[in-house]
C-alpha positions as CSV (number, residue, x, y, z in Angstrom):
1,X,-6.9,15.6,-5.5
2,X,-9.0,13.7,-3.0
3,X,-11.9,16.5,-1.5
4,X,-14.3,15.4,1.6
5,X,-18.1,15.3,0.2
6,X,-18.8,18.5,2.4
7,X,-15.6,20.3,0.2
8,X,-12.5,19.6,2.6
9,X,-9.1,18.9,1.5
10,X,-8.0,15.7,3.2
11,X,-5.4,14.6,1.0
12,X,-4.5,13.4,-2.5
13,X,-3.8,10.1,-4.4
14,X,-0.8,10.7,-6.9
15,X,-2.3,8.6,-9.1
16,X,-6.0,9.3,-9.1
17,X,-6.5,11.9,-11.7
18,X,-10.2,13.7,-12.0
19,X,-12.4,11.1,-12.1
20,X,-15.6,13.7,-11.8
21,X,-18.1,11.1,-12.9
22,X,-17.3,9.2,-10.0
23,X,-17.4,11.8,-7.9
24,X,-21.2,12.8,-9.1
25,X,-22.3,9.0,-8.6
26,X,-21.1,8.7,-5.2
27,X,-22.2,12.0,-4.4
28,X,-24.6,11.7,-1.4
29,X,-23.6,8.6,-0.2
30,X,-21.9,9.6,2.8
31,X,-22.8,6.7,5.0
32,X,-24.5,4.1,2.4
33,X,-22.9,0.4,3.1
34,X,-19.8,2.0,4.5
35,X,-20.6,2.5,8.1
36,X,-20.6,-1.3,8.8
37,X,-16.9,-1.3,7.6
38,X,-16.6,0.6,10.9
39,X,-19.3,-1.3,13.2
40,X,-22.1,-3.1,12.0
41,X,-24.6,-0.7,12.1
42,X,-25.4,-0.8,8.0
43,X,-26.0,-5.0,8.2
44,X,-23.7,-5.8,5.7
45,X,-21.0,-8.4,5.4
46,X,-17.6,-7.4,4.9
47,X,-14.5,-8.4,2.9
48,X,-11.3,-8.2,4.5
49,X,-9.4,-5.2,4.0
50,X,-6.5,-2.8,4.9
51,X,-6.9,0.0,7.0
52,X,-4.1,2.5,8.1
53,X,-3.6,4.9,10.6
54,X,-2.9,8.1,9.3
55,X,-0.6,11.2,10.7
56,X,-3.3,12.9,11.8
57,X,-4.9,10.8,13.3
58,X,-7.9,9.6,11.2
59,X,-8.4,6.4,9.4
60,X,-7.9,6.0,5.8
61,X,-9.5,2.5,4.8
62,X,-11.2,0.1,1.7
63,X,-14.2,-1.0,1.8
64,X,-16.9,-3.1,0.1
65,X,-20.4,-4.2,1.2
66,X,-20.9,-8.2,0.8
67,X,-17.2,-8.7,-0.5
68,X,-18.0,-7.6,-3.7
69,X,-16.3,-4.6,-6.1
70,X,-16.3,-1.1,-6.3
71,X,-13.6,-0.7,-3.2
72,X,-13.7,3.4,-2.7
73,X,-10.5,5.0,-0.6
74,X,-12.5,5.9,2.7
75,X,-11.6,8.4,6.1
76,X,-13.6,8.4,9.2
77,X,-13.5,11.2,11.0
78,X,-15.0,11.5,14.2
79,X,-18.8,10.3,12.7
80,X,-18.5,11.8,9.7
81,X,-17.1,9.7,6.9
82,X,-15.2,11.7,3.8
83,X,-14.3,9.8,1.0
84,X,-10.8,10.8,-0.8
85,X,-10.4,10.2,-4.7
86,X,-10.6,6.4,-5.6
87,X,-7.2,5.2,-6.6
88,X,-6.7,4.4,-10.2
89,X,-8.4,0.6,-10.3
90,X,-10.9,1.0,-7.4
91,X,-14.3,0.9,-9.4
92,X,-12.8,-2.9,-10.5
93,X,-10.8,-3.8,-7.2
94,X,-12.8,-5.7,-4.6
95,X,-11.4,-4.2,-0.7
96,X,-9.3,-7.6,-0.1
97,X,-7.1,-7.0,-3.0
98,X,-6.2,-3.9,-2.1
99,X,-3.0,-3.1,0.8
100,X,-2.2,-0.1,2.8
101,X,1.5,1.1,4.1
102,X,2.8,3.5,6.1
103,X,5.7,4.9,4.8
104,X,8.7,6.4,6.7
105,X,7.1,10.0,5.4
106,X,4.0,9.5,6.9
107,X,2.2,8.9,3.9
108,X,0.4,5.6,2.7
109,X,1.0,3.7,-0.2
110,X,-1.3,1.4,-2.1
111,X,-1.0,-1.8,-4.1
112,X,-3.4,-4.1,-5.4
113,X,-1.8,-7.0,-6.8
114,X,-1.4,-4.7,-10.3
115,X,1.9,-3.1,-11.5
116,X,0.0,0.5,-10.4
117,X,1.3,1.5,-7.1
118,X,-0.1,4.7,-5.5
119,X,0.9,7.2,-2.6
120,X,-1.6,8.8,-0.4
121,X,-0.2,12.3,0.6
122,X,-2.1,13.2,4.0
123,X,-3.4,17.3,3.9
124,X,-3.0,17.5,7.5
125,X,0.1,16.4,9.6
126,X,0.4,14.6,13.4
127,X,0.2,16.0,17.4
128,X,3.0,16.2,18.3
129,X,3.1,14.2,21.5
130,X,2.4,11.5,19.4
131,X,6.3,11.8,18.5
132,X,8.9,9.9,19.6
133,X,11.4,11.7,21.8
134,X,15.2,10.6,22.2
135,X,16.8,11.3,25.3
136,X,20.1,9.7,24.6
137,X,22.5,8.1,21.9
138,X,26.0,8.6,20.9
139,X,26.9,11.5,19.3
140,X,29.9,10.6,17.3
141,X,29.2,7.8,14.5
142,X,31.1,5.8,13.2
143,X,29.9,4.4,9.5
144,X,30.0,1.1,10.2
145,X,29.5,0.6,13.6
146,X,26.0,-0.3,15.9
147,X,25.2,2.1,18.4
148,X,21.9,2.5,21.2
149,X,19.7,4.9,21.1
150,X,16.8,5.3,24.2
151,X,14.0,7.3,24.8
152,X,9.9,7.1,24.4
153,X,7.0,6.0,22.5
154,X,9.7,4.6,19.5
155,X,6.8,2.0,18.6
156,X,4.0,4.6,18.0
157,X,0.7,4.8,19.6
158,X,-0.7,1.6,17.0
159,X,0.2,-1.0,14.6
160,X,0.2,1.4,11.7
161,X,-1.8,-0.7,9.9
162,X,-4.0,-3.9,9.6
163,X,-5.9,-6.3,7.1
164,X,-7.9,-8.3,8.4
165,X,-7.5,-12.4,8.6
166,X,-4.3,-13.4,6.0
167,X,-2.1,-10.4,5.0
168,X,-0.7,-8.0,8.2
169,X,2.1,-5.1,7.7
170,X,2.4,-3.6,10.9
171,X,4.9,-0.4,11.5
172,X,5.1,-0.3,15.4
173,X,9.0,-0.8,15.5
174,X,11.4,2.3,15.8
175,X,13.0,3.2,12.2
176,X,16.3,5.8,12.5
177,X,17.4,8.0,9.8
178,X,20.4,10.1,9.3
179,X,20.1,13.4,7.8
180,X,23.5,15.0,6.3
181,X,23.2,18.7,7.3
182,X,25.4,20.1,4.4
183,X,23.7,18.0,1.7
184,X,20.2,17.3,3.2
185,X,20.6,13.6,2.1
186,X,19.3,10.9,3.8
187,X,20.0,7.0,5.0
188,X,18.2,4.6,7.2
189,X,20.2,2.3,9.7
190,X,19.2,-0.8,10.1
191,X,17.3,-1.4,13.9
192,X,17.4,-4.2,15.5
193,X,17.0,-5.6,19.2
194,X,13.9,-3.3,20.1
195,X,13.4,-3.1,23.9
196,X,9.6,-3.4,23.4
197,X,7.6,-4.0,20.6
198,X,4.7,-2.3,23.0
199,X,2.3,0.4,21.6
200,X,1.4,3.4,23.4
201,X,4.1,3.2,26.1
202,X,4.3,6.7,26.9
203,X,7.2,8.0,29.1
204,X,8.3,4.9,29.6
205,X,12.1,4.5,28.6
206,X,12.5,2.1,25.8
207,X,15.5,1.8,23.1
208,X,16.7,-0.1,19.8
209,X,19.8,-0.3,18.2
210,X,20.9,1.0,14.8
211,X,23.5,-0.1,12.0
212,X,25.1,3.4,10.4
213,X,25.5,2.3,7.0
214,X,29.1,2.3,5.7
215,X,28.2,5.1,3.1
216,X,26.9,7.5,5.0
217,X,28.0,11.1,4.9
218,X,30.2,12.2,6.8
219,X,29.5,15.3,9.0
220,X,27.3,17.4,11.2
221,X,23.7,15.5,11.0
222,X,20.4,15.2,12.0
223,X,19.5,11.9,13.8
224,X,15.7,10.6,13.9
225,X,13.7,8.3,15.3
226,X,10.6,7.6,13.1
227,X,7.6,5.5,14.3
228,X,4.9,4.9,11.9
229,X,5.7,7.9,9.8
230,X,5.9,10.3,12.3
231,X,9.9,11.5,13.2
232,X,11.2,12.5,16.8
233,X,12.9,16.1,17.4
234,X,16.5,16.0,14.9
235,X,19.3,14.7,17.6
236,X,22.5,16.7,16.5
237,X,25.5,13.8,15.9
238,X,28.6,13.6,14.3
239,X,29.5,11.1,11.5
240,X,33.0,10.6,11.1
């Protein structure tokens, strides 16, 4: 359970487990080598490495001075930087072998080339005018079939994420789920044909198309738009 050095719950790593000795050796080292990750303030050199915007707004970030080991999960936060519990392998991974994702559910997952993969669960969750907003789409489906659905800011207000010079995973296209009201159970359409692959576009009226997935439920449901983990208002539709 990943605390901030000044005792704030900013989120956990599944996968982390108490690693208290860690904890007292990085104790105190707030700012160290890590504030050149962010400008170049500290002098040092940096190895590529992932960085991902979270719900809430902050960053959540590797880092390593002069490209060597010891990667440490890292969050700025206004000036103050926090540091979350290390994933599993982070005293041996060096930054660049580590890779961030945004997952439909806002949180973050992390690989590193190993068969350990990790989830980041954020403590805090996103403004909501960062949303997505639909302002129209069909509202009978048909399993099977491609509809259109418009509205706003469907590509999120960033990237999602980014690397550095060879590996990039950007999020900033419009995902739809389908939520089956009766069972709760969920399916992702496929999207495709994005009006904009634009950031930040505000009110301005965009729209994608979605696949409904010949299994899907049939029923009163929930339709979403989701942009970089964080969902629109439910649409109320019919899947027949």
């Amino acid at each position: 359970m990943g605390k901030g050095d000044r005792g704030e719950k900013v989120g956990d790593f599944e996968d982390a487990g108490a690693q208290d000795d860690w904890r007292r050796e990085q104790k105190g080292k707030a700012s160290g080598g890590l504030v050149g990750e962010v400008g170049e303030e500290a002098g040092h050199d940096r190895a590529p490495g992932p960085r991902d915007a979270r719900q809430e707004g902050q960053d959540l970030r590797r880092a390593d001075a002069d490209g060597g080991a010891h990667g440490e999960g890292v969050e700025l936060r206004a000036a103050l930087i926090e540091r979350d519990g290390p994933p599993a392998n982070a005293l041996a991974d060096a930054s660049y072998v580590g890779h961030l994702l945004v997952l439909p559910t806002g949180q973050i997952m992390f690989t590193d080339f190993s068969t350990n993969v990790e989830v980041f669960t954020p403590a805090g969750t996103y403004n909501p005018a960062w949303a997505p907003t639909i302002s129209s789409a069909s509202t009978r489906l048909a399993r099977g079939k491609t509809y259109t659905v418009s509205g706003a800011q469907f590509n999120g207000l960033s990237q999602g994420s980014a690397y550095g010079d060879d590996f990039q995973n950007a999020t900033n296209y419009p995902l739809v789920r389908i939520v089956n009201a009766a069972t709760g159970h969920v399916v992702y359409c496929r999207t495709h044909n994005h009006s904009t692959m634009a950031i930040a576009t505000g009110s301005k009226k965009v729209s994608t198309q979605f696949d409904v997935p010949a299994g899907t439920e049939t029923g009163l449901s929930q339709l979403f738009v989701v942009a970089n983990g964080i969902p629109s208002s439910p649409y109320w539709v019919k899947v027949h």
